[in-house]
Backbone as XML, in Angstrom:
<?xml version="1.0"?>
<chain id="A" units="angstrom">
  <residue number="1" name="UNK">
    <atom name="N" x="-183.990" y="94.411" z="220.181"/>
    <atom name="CA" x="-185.257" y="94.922" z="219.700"/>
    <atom name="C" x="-186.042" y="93.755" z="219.113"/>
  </residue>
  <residue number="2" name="UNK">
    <atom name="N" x="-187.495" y="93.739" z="219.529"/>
    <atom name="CA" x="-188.035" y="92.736" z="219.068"/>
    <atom name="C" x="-189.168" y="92.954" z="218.021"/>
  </residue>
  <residue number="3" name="UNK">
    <atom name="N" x="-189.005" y="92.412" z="216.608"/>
    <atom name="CA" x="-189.767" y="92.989" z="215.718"/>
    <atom name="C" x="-190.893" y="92.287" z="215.579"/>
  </residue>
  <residue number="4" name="UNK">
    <atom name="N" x="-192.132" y="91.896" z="215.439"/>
    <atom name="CA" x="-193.356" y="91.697" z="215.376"/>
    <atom name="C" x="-193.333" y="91.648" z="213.519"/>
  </residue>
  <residue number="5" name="UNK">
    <atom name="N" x="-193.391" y="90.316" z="212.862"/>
    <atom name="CA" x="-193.331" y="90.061" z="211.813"/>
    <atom name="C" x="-195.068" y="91.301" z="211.042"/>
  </residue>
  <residue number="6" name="UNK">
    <atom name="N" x="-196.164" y="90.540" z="212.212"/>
    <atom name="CA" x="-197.170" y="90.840" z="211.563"/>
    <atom name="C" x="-197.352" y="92.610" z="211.115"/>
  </residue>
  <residue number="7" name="UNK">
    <atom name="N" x="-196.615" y="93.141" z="212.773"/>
    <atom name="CA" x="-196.273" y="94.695" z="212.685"/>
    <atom name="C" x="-195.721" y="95.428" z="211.363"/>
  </residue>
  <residue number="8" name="UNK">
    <atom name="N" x="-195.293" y="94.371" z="210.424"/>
    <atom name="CA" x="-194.382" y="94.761" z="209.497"/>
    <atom name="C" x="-195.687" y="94.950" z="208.547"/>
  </residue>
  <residue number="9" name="UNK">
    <atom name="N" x="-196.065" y="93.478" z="208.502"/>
    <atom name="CA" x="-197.363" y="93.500" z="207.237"/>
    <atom name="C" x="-198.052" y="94.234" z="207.107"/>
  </residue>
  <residue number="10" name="UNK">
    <atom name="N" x="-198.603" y="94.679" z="208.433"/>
    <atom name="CA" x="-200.142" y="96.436" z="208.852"/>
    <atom name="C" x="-199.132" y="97.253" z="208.056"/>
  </residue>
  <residue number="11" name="UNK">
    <atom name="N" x="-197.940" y="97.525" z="208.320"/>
    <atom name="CA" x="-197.682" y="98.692" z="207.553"/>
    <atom name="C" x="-196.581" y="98.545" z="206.292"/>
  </residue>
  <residue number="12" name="UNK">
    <atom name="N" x="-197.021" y="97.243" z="205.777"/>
    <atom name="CA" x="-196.341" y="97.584" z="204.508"/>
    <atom name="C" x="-196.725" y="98.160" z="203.385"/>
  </residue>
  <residue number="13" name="UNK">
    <atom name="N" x="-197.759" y="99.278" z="202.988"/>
    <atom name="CA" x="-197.997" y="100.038" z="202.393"/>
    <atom name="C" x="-197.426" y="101.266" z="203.017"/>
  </residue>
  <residue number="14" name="UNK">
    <atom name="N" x="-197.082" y="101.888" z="204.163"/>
    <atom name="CA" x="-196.388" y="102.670" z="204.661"/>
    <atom name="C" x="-194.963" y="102.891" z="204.284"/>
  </residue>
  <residue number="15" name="UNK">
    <atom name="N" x="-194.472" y="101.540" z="204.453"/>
    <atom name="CA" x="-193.122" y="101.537" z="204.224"/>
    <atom name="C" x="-192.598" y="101.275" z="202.477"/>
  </residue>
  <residue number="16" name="UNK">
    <atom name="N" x="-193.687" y="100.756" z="201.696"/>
    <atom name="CA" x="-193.502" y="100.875" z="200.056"/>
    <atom name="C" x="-193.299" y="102.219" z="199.602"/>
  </residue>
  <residue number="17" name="UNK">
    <atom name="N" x="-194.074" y="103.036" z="200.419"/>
    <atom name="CA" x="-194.226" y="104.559" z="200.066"/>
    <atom name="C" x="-192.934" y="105.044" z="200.695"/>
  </residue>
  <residue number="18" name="UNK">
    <atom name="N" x="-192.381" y="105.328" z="201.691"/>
    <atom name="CA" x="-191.354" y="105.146" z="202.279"/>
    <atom name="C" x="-190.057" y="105.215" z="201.304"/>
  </residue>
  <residue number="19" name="UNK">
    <atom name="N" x="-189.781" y="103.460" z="200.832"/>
    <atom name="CA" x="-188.880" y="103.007" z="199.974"/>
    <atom name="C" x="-188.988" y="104.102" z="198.395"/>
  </residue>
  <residue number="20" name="UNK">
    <atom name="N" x="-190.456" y="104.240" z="198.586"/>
    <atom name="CA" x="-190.667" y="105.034" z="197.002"/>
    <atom name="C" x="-189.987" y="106.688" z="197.130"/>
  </residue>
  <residue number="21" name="UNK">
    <atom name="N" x="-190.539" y="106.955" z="198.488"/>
    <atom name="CA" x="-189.869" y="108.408" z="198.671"/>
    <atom name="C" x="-188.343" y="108.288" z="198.681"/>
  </residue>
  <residue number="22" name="UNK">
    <atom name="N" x="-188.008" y="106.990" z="198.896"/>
    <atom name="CA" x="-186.673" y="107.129" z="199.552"/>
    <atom name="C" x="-185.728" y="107.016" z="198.091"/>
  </residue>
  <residue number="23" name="UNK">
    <atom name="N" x="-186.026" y="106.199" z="197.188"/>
    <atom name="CA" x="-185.658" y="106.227" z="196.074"/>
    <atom name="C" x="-185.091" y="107.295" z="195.312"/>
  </residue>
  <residue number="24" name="UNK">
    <atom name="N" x="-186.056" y="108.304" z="195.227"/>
    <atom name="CA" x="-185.855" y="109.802" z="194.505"/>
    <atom name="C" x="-185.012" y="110.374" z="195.443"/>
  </residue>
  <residue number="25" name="UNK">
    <atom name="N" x="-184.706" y="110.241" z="196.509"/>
    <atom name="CA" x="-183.782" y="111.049" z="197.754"/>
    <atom name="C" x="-182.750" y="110.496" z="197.287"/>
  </residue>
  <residue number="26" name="UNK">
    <atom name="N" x="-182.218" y="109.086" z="196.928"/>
    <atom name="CA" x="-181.556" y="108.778" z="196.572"/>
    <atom name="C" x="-180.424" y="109.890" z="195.282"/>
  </residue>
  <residue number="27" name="UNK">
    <atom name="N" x="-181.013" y="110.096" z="194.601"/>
    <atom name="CA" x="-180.350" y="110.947" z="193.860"/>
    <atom name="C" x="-179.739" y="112.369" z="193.903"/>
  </residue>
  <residue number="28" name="UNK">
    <atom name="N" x="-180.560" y="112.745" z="195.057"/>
    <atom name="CA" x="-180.216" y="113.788" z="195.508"/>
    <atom name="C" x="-179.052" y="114.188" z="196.811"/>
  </residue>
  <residue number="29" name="UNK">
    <atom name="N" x="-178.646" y="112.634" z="197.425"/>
    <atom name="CA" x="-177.636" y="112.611" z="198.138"/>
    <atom name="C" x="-176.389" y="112.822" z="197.409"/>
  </residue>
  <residue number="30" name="UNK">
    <atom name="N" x="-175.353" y="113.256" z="197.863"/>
    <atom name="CA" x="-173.939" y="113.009" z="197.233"/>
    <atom name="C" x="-172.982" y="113.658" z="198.167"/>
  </residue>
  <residue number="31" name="UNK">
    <atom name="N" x="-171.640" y="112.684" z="197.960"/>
    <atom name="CA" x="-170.508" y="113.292" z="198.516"/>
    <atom name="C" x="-169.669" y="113.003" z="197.603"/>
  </residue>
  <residue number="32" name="UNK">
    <atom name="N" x="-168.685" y="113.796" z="198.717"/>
    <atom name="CA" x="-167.343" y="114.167" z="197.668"/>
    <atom name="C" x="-166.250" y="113.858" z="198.482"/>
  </residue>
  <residue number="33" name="UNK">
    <atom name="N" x="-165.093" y="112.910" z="197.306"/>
    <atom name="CA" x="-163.906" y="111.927" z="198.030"/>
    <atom name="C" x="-162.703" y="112.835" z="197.455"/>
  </residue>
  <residue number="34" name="UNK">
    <atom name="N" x="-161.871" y="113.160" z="198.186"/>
    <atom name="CA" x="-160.743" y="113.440" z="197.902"/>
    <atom name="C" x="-159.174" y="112.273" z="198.107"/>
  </residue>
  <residue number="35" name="UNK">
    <atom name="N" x="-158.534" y="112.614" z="197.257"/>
    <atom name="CA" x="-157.279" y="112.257" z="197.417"/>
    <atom name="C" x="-155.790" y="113.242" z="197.756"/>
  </residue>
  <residue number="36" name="UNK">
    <atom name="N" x="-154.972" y="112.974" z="198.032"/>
    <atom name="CA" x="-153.599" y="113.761" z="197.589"/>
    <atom name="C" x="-153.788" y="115.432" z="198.304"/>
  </residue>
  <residue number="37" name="UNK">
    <atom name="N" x="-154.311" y="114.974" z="198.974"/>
    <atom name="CA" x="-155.101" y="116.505" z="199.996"/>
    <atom name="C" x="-155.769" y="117.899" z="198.773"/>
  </residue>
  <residue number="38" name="UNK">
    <atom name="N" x="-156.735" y="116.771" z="198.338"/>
    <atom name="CA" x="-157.430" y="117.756" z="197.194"/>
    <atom name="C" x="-156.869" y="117.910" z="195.446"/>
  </residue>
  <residue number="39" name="UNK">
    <atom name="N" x="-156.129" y="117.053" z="195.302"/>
    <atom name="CA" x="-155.469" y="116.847" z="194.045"/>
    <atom name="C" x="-156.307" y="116.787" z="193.288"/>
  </residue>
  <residue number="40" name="UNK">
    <atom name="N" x="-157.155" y="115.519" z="193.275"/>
    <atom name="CA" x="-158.982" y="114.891" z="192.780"/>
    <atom name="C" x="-159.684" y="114.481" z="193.980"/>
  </residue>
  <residue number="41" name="UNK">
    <atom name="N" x="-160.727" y="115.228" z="193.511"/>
    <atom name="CA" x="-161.750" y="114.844" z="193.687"/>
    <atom name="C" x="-163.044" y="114.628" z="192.675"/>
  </residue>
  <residue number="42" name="UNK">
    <atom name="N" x="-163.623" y="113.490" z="193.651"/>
    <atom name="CA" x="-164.958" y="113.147" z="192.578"/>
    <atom name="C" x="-166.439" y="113.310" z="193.675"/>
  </residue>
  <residue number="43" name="UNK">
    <atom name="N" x="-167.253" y="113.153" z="193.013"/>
    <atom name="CA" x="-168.606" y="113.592" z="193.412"/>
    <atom name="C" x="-168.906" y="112.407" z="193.101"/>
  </residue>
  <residue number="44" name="UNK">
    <atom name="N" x="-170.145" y="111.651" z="194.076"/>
    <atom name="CA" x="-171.169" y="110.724" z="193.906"/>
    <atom name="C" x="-172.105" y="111.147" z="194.558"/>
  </residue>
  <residue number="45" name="UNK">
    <atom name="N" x="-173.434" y="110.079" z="194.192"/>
    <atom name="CA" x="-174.467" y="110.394" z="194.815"/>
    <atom name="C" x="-174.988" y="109.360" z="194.754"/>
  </residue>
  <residue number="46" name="UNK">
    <atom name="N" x="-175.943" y="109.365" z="195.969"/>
    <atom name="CA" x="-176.712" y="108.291" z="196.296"/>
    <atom name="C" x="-177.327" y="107.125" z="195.598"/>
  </residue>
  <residue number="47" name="UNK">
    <atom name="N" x="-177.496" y="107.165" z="194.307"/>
    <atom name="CA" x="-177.378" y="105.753" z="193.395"/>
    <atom name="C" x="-175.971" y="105.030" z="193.156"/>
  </residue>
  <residue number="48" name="UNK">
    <atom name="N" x="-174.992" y="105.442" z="193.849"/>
    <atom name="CA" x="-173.713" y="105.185" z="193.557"/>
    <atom name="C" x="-173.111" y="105.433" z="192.398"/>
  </residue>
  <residue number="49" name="UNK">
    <atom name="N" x="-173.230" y="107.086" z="191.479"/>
    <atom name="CA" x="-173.057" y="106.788" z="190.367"/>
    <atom name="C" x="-172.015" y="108.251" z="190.538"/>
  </residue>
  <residue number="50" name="UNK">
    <atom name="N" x="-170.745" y="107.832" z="189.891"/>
    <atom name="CA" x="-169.751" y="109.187" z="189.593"/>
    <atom name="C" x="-170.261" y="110.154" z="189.252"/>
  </residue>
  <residue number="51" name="UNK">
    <atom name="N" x="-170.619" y="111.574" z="189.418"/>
    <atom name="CA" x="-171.162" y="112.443" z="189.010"/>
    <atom name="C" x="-170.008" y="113.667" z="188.244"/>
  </residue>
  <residue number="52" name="UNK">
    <atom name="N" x="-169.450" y="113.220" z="189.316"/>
    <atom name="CA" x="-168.282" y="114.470" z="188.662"/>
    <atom name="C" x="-166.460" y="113.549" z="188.971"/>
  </residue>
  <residue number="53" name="UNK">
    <atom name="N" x="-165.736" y="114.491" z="188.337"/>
    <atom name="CA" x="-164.103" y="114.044" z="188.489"/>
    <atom name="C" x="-163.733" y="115.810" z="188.523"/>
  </residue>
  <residue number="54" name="UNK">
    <atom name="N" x="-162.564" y="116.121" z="189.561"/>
    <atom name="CA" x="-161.770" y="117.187" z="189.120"/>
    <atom name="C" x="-160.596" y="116.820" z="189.745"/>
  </residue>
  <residue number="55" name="UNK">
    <atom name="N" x="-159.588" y="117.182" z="188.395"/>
    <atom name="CA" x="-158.125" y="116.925" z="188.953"/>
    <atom name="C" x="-157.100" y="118.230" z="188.426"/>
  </residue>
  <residue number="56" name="UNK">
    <atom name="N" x="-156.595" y="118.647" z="189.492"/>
    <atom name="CA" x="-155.607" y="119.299" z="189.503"/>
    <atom name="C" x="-154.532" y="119.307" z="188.370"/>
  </residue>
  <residue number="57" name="UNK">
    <atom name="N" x="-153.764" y="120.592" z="187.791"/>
    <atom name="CA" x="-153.298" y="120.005" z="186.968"/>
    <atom name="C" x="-151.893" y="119.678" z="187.334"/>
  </residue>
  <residue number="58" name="UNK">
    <atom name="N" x="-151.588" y="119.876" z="188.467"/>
    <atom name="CA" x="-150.358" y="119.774" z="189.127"/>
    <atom name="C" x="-150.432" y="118.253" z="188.876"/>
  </residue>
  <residue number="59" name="UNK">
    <atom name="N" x="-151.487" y="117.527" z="189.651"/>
    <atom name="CA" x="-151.475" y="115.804" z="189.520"/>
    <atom name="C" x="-152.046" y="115.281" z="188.201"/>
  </residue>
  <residue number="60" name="UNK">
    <atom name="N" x="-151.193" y="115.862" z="187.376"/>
    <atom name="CA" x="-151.183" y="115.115" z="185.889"/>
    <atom name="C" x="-149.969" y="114.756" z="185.058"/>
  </residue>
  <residue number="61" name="UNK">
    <atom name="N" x="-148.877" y="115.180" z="186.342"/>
    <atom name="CA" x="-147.270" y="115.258" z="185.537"/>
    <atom name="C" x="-147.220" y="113.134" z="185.778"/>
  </residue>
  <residue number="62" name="UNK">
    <atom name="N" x="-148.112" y="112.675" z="186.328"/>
    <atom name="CA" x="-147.319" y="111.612" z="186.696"/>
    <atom name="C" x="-148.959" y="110.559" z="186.587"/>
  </residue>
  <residue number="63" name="UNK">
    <atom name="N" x="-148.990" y="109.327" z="185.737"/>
    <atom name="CA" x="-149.776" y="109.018" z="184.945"/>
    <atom name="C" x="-150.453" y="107.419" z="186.078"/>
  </residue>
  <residue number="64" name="UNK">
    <atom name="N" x="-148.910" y="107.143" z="186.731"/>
    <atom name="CA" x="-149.338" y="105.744" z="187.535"/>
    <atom name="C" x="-149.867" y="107.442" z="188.928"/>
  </residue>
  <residue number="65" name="UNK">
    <atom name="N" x="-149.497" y="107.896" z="189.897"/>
    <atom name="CA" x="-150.397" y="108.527" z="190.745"/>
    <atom name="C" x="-151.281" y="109.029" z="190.453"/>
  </residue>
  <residue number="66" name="UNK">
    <atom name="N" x="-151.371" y="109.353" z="188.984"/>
    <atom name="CA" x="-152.973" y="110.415" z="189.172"/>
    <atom name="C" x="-153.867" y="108.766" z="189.189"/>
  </residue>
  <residue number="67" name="UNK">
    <atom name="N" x="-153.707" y="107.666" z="188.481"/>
    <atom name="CA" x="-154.441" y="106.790" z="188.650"/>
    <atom name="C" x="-154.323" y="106.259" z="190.182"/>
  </residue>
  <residue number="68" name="UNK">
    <atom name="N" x="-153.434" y="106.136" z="190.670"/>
    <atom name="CA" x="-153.936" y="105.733" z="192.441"/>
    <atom name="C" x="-154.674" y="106.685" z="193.414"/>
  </residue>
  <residue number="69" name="UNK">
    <atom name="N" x="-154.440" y="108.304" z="192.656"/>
    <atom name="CA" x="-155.045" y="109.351" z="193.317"/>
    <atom name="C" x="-156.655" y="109.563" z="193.132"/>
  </residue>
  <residue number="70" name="UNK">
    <atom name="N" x="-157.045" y="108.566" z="191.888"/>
    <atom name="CA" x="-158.203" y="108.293" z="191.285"/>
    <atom name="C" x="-158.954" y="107.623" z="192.407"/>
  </residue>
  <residue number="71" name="UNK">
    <atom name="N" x="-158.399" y="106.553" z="192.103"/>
    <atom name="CA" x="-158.695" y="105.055" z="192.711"/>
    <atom name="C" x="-158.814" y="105.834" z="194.221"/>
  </residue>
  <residue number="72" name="UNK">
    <atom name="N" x="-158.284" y="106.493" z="195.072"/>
    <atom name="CA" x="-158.137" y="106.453" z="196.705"/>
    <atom name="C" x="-159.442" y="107.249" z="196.286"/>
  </residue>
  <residue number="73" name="UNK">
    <atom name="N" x="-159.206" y="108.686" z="196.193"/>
    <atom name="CA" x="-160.835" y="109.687" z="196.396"/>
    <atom name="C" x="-162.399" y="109.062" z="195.872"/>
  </residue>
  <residue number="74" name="UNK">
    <atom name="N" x="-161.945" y="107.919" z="194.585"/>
    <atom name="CA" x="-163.392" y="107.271" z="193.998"/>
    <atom name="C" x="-164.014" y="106.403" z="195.686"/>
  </residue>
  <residue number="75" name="UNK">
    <atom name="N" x="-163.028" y="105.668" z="196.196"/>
    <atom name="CA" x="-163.036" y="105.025" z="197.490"/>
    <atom name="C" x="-163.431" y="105.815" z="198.442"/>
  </residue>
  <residue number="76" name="UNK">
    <atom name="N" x="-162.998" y="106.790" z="198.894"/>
    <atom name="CA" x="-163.612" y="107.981" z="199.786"/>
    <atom name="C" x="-164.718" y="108.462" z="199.936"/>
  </residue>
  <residue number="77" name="UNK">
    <atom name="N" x="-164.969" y="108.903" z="198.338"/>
    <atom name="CA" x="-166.309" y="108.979" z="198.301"/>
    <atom name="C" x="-167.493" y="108.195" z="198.398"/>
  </residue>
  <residue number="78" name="UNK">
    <atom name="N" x="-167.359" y="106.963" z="197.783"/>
    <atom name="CA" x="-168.073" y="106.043" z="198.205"/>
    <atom name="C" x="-168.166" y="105.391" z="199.497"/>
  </residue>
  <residue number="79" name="UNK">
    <atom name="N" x="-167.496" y="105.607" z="200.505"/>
    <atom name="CA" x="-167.064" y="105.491" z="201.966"/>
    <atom name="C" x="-168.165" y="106.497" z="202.725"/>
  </residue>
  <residue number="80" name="UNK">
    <atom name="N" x="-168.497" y="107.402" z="201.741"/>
    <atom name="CA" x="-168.986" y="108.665" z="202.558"/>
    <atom name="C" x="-170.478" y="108.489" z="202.220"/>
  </residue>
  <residue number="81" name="UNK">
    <atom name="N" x="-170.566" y="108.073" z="200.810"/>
    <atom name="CA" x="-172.466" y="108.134" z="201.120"/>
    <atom name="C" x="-172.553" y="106.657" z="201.087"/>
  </residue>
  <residue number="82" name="UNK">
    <atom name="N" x="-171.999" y="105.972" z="201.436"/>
    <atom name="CA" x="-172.336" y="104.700" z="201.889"/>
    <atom name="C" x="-173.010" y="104.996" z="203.139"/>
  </residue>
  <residue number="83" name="UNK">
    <atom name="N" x="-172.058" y="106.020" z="204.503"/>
    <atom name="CA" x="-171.973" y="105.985" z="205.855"/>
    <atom name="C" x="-173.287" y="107.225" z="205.241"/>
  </residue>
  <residue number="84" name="UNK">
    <atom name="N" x="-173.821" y="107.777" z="204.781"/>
    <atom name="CA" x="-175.102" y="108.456" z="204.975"/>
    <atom name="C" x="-176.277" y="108.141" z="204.376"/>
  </residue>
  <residue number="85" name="UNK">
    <atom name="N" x="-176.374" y="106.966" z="203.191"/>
    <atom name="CA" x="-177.174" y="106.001" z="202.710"/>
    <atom name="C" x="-177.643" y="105.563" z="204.369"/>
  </residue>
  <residue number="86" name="UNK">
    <atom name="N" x="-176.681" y="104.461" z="205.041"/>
    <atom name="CA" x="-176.908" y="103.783" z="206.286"/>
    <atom name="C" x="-177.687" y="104.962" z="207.252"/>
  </residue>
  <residue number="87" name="UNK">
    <atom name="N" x="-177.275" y="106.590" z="207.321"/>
    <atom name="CA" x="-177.799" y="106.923" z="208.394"/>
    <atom name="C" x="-179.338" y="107.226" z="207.940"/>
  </residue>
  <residue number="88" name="UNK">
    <atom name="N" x="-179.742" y="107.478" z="206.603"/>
    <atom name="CA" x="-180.841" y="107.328" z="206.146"/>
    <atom name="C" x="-181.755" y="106.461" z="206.054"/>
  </residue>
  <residue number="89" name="UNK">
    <atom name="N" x="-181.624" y="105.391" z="206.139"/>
    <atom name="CA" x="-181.899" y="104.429" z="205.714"/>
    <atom name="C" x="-182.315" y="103.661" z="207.731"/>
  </residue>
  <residue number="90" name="UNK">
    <atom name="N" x="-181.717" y="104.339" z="208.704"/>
    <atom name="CA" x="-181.417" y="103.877" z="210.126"/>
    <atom name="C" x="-182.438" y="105.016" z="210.392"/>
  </residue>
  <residue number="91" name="UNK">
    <atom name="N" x="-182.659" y="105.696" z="209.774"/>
    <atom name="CA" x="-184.075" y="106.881" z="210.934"/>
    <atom name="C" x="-185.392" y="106.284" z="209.799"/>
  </residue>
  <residue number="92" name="UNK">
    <atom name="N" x="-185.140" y="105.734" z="208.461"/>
    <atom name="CA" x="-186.448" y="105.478" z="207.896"/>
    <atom name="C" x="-187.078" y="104.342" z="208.739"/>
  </residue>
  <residue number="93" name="UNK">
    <atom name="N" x="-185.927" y="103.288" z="209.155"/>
    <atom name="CA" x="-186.657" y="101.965" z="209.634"/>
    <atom name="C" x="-186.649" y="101.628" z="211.260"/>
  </residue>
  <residue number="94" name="UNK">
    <atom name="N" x="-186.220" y="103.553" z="211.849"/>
    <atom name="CA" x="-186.387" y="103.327" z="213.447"/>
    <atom name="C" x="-185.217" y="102.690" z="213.955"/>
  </residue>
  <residue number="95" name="UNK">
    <atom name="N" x="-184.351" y="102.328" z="213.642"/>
    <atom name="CA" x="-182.957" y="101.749" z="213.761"/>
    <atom name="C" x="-183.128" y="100.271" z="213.768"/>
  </residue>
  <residue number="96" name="UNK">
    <atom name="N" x="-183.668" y="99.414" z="212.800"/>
    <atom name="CA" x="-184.156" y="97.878" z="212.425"/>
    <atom name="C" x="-183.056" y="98.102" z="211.486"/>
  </residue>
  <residue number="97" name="UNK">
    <atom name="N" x="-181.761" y="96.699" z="211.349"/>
    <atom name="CA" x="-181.161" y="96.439" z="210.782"/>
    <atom name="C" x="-181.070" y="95.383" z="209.551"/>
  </residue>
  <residue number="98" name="UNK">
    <atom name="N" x="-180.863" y="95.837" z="208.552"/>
    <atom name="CA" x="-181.259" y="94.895" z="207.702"/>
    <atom name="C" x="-180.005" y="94.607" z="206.924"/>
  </residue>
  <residue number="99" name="UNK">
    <atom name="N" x="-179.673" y="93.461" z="206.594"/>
    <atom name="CA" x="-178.534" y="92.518" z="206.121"/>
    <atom name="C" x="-178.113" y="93.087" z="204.981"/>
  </residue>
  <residue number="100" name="UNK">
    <atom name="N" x="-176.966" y="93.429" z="205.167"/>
    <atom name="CA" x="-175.886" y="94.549" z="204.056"/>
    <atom name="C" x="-176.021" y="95.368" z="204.001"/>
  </residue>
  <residue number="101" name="UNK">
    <atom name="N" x="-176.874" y="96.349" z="204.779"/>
    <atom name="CA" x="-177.026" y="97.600" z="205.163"/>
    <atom name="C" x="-176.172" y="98.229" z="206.286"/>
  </residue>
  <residue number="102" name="UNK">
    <atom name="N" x="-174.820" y="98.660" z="205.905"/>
    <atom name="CA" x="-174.228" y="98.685" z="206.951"/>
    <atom name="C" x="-173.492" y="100.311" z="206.748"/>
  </residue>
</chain>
C-alpha cells in the first residue's frame, strides 16, 4: 500500500477527531482473562487498566498458585484487548500500519 505523505496532511484534522473519538472508546472497551479454567478472572479495558479481579474461593487454599493464577488471566486479558485495540485501531486507519501497533 502506498501512502501519499501529503494525503495524510488534507486530512489531519479528520484523523485528530478520529484519535479524539477514539480515545473515549477507549474506555469503554474491555475484556476478560481467565486462568485455572475460571478460578480468576480479571477485567480490563481499553486504557489498559485492571478494572476488576474475581477469584474463586476454592483458589485461595494455596498462596504461590493463586499468585501464578493471577499473573496467567492478568496476561490473557491483556492479550485480548490488545488483539481488539489493533482491530480498532486497523478499520480507523483503513488497514495503514503503524509501528507497535500490533
Amino acid at each position: 500500500m502506498n501512502i501519499n505523505p501529503f494525503d495524510i496532511l488534507k486530512n489531519a484534522s479528520k484523523i485528530q477527531e478520529q484519535m479524539s473519538g477514539f480515545q473515549e472508546k477507549l474506555g469503554a472497551i474491555t475484556s476478560t482473562g481467565a486462568s485455572g479454567g475460571g478460578l480468576v478472572e480479571v477485567d480490563i479495558n481499553g486504557k489498559l487498566e485492571l478494572i476488576a479481579v474475581r477469584i474463586a474461593p476454592e483458589a485461595m487454599t494455596d498462596a504461590e498458585m493463586l499468585q501464578d493464577l493471577i499473573m496467567a488471566a492478568f496476561n490473557d486479558g491483556m492479550s485480548k484487548v490488545r488483539e481488539t485495540i489493533a482491530g480498532e485501531v486497523g478499520a480507523m486507519t483503513g488497514g495503514m500500519n503503524f509501528p507497535g501497533m500490533k
